[in-house]
C-alpha positions in Angstrom: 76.4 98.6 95.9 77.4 96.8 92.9 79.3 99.1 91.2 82.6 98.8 90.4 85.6 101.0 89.6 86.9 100.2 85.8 90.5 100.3 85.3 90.5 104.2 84.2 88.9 105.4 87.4 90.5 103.8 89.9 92.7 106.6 90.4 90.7 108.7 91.7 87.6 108.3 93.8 85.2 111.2 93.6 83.7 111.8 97.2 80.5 113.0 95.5 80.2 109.5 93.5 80.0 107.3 96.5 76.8 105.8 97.3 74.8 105.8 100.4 75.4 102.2 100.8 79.2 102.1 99.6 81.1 101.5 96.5 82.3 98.2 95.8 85.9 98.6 94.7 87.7 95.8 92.7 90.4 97.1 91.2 93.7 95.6 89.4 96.7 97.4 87.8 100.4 95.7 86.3 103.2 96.7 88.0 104.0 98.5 84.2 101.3 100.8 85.4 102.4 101.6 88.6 106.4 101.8 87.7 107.6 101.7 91.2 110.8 100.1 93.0 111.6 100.7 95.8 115.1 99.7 97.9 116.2 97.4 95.6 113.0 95.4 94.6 110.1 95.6 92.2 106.8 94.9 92.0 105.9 92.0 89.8 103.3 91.0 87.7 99.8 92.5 88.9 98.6 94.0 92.1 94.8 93.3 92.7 92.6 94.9 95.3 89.1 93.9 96.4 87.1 96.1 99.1 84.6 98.1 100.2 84.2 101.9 100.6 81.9 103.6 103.1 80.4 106.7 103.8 80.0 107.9 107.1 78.8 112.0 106.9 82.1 113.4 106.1 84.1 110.1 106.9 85.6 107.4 104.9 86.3 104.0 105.3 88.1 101.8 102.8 88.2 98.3 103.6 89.7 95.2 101.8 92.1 93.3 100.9 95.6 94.0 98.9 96.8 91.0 96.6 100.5 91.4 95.3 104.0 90.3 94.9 107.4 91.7 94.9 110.6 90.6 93.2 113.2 91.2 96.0 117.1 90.0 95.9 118.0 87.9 98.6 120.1 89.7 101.2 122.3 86.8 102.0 122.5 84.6 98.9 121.5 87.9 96.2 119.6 85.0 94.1 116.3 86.9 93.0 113.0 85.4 94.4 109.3 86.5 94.6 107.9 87.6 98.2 103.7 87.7 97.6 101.8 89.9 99.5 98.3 90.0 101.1 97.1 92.2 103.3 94.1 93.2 104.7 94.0 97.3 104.1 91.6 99.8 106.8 92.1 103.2 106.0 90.2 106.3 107.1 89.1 109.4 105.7 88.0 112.4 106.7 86.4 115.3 104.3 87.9 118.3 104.5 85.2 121.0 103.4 85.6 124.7 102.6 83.7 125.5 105.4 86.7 126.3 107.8 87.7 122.8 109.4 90.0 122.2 112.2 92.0 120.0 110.5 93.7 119.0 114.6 89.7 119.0 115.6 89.0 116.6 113.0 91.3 113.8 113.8 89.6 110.9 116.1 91.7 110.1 118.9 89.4 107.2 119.5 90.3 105.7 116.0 93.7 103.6 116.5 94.6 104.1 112.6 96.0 107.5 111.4 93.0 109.7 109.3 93.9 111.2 105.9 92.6 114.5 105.4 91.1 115.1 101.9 89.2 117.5 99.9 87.1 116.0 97.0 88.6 112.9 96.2 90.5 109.6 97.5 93.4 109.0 95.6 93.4 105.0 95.4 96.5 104.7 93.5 98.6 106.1 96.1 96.7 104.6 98.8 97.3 101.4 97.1 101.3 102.3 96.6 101.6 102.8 100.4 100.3 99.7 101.6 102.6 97.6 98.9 105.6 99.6 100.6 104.6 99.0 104.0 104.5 95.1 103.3 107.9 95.2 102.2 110.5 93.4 104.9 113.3 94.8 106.7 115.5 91.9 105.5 114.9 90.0 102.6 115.4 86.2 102.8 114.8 83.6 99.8 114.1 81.7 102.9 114.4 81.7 106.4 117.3 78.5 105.8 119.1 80.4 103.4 122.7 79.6 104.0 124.2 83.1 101.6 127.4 83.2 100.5 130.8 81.8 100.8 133.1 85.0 102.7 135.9 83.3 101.2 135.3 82.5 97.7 132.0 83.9 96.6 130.3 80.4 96.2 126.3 80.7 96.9 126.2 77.9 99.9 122.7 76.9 99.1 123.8 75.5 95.8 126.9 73.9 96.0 129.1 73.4 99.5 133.1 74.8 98.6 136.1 73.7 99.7 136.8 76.8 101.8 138.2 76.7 105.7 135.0 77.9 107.5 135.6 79.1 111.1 132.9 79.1 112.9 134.4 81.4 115.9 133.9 85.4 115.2 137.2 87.2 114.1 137.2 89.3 117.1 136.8 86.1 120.0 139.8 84.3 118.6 142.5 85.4 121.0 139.8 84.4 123.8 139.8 80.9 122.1 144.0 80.9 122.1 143.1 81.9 125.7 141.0 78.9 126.6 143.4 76.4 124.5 145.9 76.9 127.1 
């Protein structure tokens, strides 16, 4: 169990390689290597993964844990920041043989994450790739105080406070306001 996957092979695991007792998998790759942005943001730096993959008769189980980072711009203030990722990754797999599988037969209802079918090999890299993309957030926030930007002028309000008039009531309620001034 003490092998380990050297950064050439990590792309591909080879069903056939796995041992009995599992294959230790530490693997790390540069966000050079992977060359992947997605929705505005990029990966940064290096992405490092450290788990365990099992053998059970013709299924899979690949276990561990995903270290990363992304370089996102903020949604509200568009000042660039770094938004690290770790997650814990569970994936199963099930071996597809050339014997005539069902591939509907094969899936374990009883399992609550989805199975990926495969043939001869796991392909870690895109494994990998999906769980970065499912870590990224819907909306992207330097921080949850971030104060963005100025609608009048432009001015990033977590730097420097402008001059502008701020109104706090909503274009659309200010004839209700006239209302209740009277």
């Amino acid at each position: 169990m003490d092998e380990e996957l050297g950064t050439l092979d990590y792309k591909k695991i080879f069903l056939n390689e796995i041992p009995v007792d599992g294959l230790v998998v530490n693997v790390r790759m540069t966000a050079e290597e992977l060359d992947m942005e997605f929705d505005g943001c990029t990966l940064s730096g290096e992405i490092e993964f450290k788990g365990l993959l099992q053998r059970f008769s013709d299924r899979y189980l690949l276990s561990g844990q995903l270290i990363g980072q992304w370089l996102y711009q903020c949604d509200r203030c568009l000042t660039p920041f770094l938004y690290p990722v770790k997650c814990d990754v569970l994936m199963h797999y099930v071996e597809l043989r050339s014997t005539g599988y069902d591939a509907a037969a094969v899936i374990d209802p009883e399992i609550e994450e989805p199975e990926e079918l495969v043939t001869d090999h796991i392909n870690l890299h895109q494994a990998l790739v999906e769980q970065m993309i499912l870590q990224i957030p819907m909306k992207a926030l330097c921080s949850e105080n971030c104060k963005g930007l100025c609608p009048q002028c432009g001015e990033n309000l977590n730097i420097r406070q402008c001059d502008c008039h701020q109104t706090d009531i909503d274009p659309r309620l200010i004839k209700l306001k006239n209302l209740l001034e009277k």
